[in-house]
N, C-alpha and C positions, 0 to 999 in steps of 0.2 A: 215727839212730833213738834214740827215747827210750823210757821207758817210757812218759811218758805219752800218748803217740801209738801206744802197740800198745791201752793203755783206751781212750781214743778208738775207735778201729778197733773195737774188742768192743763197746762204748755201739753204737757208732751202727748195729749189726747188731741188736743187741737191740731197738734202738728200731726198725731196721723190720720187727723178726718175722722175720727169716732164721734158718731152723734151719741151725746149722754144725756141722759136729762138733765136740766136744772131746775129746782126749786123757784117755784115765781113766790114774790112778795107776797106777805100776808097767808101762804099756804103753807102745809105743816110740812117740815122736813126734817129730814133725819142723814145719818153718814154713810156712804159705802164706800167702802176706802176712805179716803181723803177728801171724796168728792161731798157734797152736800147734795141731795136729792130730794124732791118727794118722795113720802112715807109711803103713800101707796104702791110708790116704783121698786123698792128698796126688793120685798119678796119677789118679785119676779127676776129682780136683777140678780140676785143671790141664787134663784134658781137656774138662770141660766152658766154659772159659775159650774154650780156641784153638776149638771144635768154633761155640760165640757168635761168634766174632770170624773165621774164615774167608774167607768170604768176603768183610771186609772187611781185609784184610789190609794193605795199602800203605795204606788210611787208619788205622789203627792206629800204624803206625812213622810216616806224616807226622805224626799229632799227638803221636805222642811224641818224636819229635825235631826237629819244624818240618822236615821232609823232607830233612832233612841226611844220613836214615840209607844215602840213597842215594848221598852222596860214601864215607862210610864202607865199605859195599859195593863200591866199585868198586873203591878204597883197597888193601881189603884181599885182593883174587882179584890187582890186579897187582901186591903184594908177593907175592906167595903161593909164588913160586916153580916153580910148576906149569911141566910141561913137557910136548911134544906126543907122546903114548900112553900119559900116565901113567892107571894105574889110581884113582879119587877114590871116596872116602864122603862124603858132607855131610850131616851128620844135622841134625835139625832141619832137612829141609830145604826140610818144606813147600810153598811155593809156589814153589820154585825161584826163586827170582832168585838165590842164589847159584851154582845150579848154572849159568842160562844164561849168568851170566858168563865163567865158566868153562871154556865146552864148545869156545865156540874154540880156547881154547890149550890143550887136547890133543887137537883133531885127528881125523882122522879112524880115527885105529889107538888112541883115548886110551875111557875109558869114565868117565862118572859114575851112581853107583850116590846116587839121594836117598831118605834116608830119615828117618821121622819117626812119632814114634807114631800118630800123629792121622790118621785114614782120611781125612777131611774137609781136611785139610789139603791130603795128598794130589791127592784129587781135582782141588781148588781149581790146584794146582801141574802136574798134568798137561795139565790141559787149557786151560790156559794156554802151557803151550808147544806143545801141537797147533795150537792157534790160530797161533801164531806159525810155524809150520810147522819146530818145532824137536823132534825126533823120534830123529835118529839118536846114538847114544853115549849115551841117557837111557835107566835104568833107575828104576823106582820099588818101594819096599817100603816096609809097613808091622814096624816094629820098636822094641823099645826099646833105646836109649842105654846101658843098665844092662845086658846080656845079647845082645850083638852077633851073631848065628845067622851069622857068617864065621871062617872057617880063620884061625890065626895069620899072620902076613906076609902080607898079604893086599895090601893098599892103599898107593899111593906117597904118599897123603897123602889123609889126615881134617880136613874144616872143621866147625865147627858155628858158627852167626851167631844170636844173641839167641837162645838154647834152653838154654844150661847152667844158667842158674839157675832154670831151671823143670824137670830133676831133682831127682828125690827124695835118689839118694843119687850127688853127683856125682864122689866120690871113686870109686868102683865104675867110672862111667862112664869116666873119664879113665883109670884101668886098662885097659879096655876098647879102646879109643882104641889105647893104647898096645901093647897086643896083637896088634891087628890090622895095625898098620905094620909096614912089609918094614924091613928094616936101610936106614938112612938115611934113612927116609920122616919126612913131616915130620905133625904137629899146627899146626892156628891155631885157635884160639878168640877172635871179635869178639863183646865183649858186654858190656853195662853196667855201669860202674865208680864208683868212688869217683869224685868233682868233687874237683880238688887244687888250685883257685883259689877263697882264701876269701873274698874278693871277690862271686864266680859263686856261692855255695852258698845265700842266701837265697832270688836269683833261682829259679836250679832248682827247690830245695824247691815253692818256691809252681806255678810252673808243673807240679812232678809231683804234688802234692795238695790244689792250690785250681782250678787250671785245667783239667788233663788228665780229670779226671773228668765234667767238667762238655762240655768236647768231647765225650767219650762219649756221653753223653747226648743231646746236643744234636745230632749225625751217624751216631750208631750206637744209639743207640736204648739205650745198655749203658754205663752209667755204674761197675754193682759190676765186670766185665770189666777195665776201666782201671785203676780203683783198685790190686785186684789187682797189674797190672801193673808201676804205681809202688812197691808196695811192696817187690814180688818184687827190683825193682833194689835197695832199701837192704837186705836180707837178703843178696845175693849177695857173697860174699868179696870184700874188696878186691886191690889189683892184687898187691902183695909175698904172702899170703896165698893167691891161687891159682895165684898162679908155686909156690910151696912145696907147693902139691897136687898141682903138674903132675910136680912133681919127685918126690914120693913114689911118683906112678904109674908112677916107673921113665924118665921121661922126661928127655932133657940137653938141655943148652944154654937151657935153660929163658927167656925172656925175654919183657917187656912192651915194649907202645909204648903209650903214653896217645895219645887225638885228641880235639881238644875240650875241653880242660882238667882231661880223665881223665872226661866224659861216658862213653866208651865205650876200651875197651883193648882191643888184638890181643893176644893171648898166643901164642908159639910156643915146642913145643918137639921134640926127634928121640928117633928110636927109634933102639936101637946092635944 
């Protein structure tokens, strides 16, 4: 990220008349995209995001990641370590495909509790797996990441897949997280990262904000949606950086995998 691609980003709102918010002096803010905002703006603006993009949801991750995100996914539930009756949170969990990955390998004494702020998300995720006739060990709740409404020790293990860097405040969250695991239970976090092949980083770039945008548009009718999207990833702490967050939330053993050439990193870490 440079600066002059966060002006970019402001020009070319201003050039189309989008009223966004701006953070006034002295009040707390935080980043959506590029943009600098108030913190309290930040969740609703995020929600207005995924609430446009819903129901297009698997075309969203196919154009962001030429549909690879679906190795990634699968990657990352049979590392995951999951065992059959564990108790699971999978926040961010939307439209479930993390969860239905999942619901085999615990079983029928196991439960996945998915959760996500987005009602809409939701919906989209429930009734997707009704269709599929997958139903039992699924529970769905509306909540936020930052303020988890479950008893301490609660869960053998928390995933969250492309959702952390679309909290506001993700240090709270991963507290949070952290809280909610039984002793030994584990955290994974699969979500966009730094590109560590300098080679790959021109490419990327161009495909996340000459290309991706313009997919948007051109299949989703929602080209500011993507944009968004692409930049949420270059604001998202890199790999060393949220290992060191996952560690302040109290979290050990703390560790990354890059896949992709650090496109996207697993982070895991345990509760003691």
């Amino acid at each position: 990220m440079t600066d002059s691609r966060q002006n970019d980003s402001r020009q070319t709102d201003a050039e189309a008349g989008v009223a966004t918010p701006v953070a006034q002096q002295g009040q707390p803010s935080t980043h959506f995209g590029f943009r600098e905002v108030p913190t309290q703006e930040k969740q609703r603006l995020v929600g207005q995001v995924f609430s446009s993009v819903a129901s297009r949801y698997d075309l969203m991750n196919d154009l962001m990641s030429l549909g690879v995100h679906r190795l990634w996914k699968r990657y990352f539930v049979a590392t995951s370590g999951v065992r059959s009756g564990d108790q699971v949170l999978d926040l961010a969990g939307g439209t479930a495909d993390i969860a239905s990955l999942l619901l085999p390998r615990v079983g029928a004494r196991g439960r996945i509790l998915v959760g996500d702020i987005n009602a809409q998300m939701l919906r989209v995720g429930r009734d997707r797996m009704i269709d599929r006739g997958l139903v039992q060990g699924l529970e769905y709740m509306q909540l936020n990441a930052e303020a988890l409404p479950f008893a301490d020790a609660s869960f053998d293990l928390v995933t969250m897949a492309f959702g952390l860097r679309n909290v506001t405040d993700k240090q709270r969250a991963l507290g949070e997280i952290r809280r909610v695991l039984r002793p030994g239970g584990r955290a994974l976090v699969l979500e966009f990262s730094e590109v560590k092949a300098d080679w790959f980083k021109p490419l990327y770039e161009f495909h996340s904000f000459q290309v991706l945008p313009r997919l948007g548009r051109l299949f989703a009718g929602d080209s500011d949606s993507y944009q968004y999207l692409a930049e949420s990833i270059r604001r998202h702490p890199p790999q060393e950086e949220l290992q060191a967050m996952m560690e302040r939330a109290g979290l050990t053993r703390c560790s990354y995998r890059n896949l992709s050439a650090g496109i996207v990193a697993i982070h895991s870490g345990y509760a003691v």
